[in-house]
C-alpha positions in Angstrom: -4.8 -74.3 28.1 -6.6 -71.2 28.8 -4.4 -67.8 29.6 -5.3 -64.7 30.8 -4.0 -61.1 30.6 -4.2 -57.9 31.4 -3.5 -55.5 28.9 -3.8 -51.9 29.8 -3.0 -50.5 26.6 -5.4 -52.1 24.4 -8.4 -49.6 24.3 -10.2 -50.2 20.8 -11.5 -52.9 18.4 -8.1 -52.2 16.0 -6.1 -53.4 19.3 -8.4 -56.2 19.8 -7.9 -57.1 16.2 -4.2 -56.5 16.3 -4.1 -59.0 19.8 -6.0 -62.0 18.4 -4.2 -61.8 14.7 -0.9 -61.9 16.4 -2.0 -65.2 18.7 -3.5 -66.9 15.5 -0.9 -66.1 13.1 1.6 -68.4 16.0 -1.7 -71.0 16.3 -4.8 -70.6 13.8 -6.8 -72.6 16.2 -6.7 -70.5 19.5 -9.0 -68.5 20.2 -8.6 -65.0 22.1 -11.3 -63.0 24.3 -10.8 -59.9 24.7 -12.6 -57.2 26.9 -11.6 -53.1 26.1 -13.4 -52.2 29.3 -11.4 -54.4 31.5 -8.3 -54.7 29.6 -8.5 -58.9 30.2 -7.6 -61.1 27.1 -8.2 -64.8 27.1 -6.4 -66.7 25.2 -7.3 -70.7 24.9 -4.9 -72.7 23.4 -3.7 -75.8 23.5 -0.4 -74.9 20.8 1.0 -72.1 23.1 2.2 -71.5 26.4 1.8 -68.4 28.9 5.2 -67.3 28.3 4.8 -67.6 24.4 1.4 -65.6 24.0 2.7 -63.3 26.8 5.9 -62.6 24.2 3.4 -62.7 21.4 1.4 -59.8 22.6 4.6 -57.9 23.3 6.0 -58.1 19.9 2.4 -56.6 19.0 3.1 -53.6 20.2 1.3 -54.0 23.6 2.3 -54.6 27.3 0.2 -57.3 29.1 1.3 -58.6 32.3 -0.1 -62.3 33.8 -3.6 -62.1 35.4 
């Protein structure tokens, strides 16, 4: 399943880093695209759902909202 996000508060590689440890600490196959000019992550997984990763990147620290 492939999600997508936007995430206006990641701005730098360290949020980037922060985003996809957080997805592939819940599933160490995923894997997350992220963009700091747009503020879209993509997250493909087949472990996870939308509303999981959405809570995922929350508990990060960040505030993505459904693309």
């Amino acid at each position: 399943m492939k999600h997508t996000f936007i995430v206006p508060d990641m701005t730098c590689g360290h949020c980037v880093k922060m985003i996809t440890q957080a997805v592939q600490a819940a599933d160490a196959d995923a894997q997350v695209h992220a963009d700091t000019q747009t503020h879209q992550v993509t997250v493909e997984t087949m472990q996870l759902d939308e509303a999981a990763v959405l809570l995922l990147l929350q508990e990060a620290g960040y505030t993505p909202n459904v693309a």
